[in-house]
N, C-alpha and C positions, 0 to 999 in steps of 0.2 A: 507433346505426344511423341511417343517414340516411333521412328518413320524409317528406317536402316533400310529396311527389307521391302519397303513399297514403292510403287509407283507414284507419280503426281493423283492421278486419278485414283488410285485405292488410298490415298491420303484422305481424302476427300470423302470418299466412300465411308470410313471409319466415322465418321461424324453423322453422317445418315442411319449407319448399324443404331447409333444415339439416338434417333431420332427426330435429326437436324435434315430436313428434306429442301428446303431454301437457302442452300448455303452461299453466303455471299462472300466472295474475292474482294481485297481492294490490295490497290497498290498505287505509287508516282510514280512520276517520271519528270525531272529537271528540277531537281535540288541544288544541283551544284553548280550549273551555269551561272556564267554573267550576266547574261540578259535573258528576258524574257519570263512568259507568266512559268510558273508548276503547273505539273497536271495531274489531275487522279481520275482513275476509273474502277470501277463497281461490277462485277459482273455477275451471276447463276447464273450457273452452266446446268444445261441437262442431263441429269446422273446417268441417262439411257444412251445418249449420244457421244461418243468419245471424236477427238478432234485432233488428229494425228498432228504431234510438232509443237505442241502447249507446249511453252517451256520456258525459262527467264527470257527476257525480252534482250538481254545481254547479249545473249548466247546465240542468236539468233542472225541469220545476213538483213540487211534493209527488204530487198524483195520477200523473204519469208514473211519476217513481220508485216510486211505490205499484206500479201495473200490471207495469212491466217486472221488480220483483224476484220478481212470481210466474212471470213467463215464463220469467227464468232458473233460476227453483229448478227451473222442469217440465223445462228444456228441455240442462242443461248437462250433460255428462258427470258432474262431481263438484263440491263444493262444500263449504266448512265459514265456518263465522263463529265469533265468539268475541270475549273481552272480556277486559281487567285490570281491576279493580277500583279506586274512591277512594283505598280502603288501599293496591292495589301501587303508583297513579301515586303517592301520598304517600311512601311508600316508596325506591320505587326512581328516581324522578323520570320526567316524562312519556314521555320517548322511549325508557326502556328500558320504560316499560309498556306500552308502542306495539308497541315488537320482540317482548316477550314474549303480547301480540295474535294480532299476526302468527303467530308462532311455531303457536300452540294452532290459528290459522284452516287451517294448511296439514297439521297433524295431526290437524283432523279432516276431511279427505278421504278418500274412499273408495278413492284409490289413489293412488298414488305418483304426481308428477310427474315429469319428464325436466329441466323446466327453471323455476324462479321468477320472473317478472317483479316485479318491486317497485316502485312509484311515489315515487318522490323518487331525491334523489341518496345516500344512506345503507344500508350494508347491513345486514339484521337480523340479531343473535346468535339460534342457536337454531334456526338452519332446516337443516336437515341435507340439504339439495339445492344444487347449483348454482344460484347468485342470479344475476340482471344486475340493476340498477336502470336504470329508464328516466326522466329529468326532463319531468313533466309527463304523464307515462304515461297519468292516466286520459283526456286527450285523444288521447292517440295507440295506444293498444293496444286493441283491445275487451275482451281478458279482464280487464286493469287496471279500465276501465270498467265492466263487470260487477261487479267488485269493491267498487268506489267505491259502486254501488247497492245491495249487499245492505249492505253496511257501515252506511249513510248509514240507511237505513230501518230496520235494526234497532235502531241507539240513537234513531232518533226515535221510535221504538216503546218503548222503556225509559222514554223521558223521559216520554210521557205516561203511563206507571203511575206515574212519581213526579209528575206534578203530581198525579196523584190522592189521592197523601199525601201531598205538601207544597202543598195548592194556594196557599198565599200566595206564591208564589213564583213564579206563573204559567210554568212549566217546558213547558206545551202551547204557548206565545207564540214562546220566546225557544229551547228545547230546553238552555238550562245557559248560553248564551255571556251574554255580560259587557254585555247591552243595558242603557238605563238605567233602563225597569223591573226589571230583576233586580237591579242594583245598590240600588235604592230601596229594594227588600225586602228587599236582606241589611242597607241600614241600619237598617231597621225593627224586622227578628224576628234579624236574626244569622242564621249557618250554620248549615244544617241537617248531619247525619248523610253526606248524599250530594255536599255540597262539599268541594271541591279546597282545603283550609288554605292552602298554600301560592301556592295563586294570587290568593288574598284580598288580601294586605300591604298594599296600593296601594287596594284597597276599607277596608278596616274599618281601616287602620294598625297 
């Protein structure tokens, strides 16, 4: 959908002119980290209510995204979050952990949606609704956007319960991604229980 000229929220809007009155955001958050689960979240948002500061979770300082994922939890229609696990990314590798995320973020809402937006160009297995992906979505859709934030703040909420047991690894700093103090620590003490094995190889050899 051609989007130059709109806002995140007239993005949105455009799919309702459709018909699409339930429309669901998703998006992750911790693909590329060394440790720790992914996260997806799920959102409708209220087409009546606009929520100043939607916006990629990127883009955004830590306090903002703090603030605004209480607003959406108060303020959205429906909402779910959810996570795979070390073991599933280990398992199944990162991007079906990611789909299988998704999957669990959109089931647990409180109702059905009419329509999926999904941010990237890939569609998730698992989601038993009509998907469109949108490339770049959490800049250009608001409910993607929402997404991107409850996403983004719940595994940075995970992470600092594990720096609290693993603090050598200072996981409050860096939240798992491959900075070069966490690299220092994995050379120091090795992996812990909540790192990714298979994204190590290139770290530990």
């Amino acid at each position: 959908m051609e989007d130059k000229q709109y806002t995140n929220y007239e993005f949105d809007a455009l799919y309702r002119e459709r018909g699409v009155w339930h429309l669901c955001g998703v998006d992750e958050a911790g693909r590329g980290p060394l440790a720790g689960p992914v996260y997806a979240a799920a959102v409708i948002l209220d087409p009546d209510v606009v929520i100043d500061g939607v916006n990629d979770s990127k883009k955004l300082s830590e306090k903002r995204r703090e603030a605004l994922f209480d607003e959406i939890c108060e303020k959205a229609v429906a909402y779910g979050i959810a996570s795979a696990s070390v073991e599933e990314i280990e398992e199944l590798n990162i991007l079906q952990a990611t789909f299988l995320a998704m999957s669990r973020a959109v089931a647990a809402l409180s109702l059905t949606p009419d329509l999926v937006l999904v941010d990237g160009n890939q569609v998730p297995r698992g989601i038993d609704r009509p998907i469109e992906t949108v490339v770049k979505g959490d800049a250009r859709s608001a409910s993607i956007a929402a997404a991107s934030i409850l996403a983004k703040v719940s595994r940075d909420r995970y992470m600092l319960t594990l720096d609290e047991q693993y603090p050598q690894y200072a996981f409050s700093k860096h939240k798992g991604y491959g900075t070069k103090v966490h690299c220092e620590a994995l050379q120091t003490f090795g992996p812990s229980p909540e790192h990714r094995l298979s994204f190590l190889k290139n770290i530990l050899g």
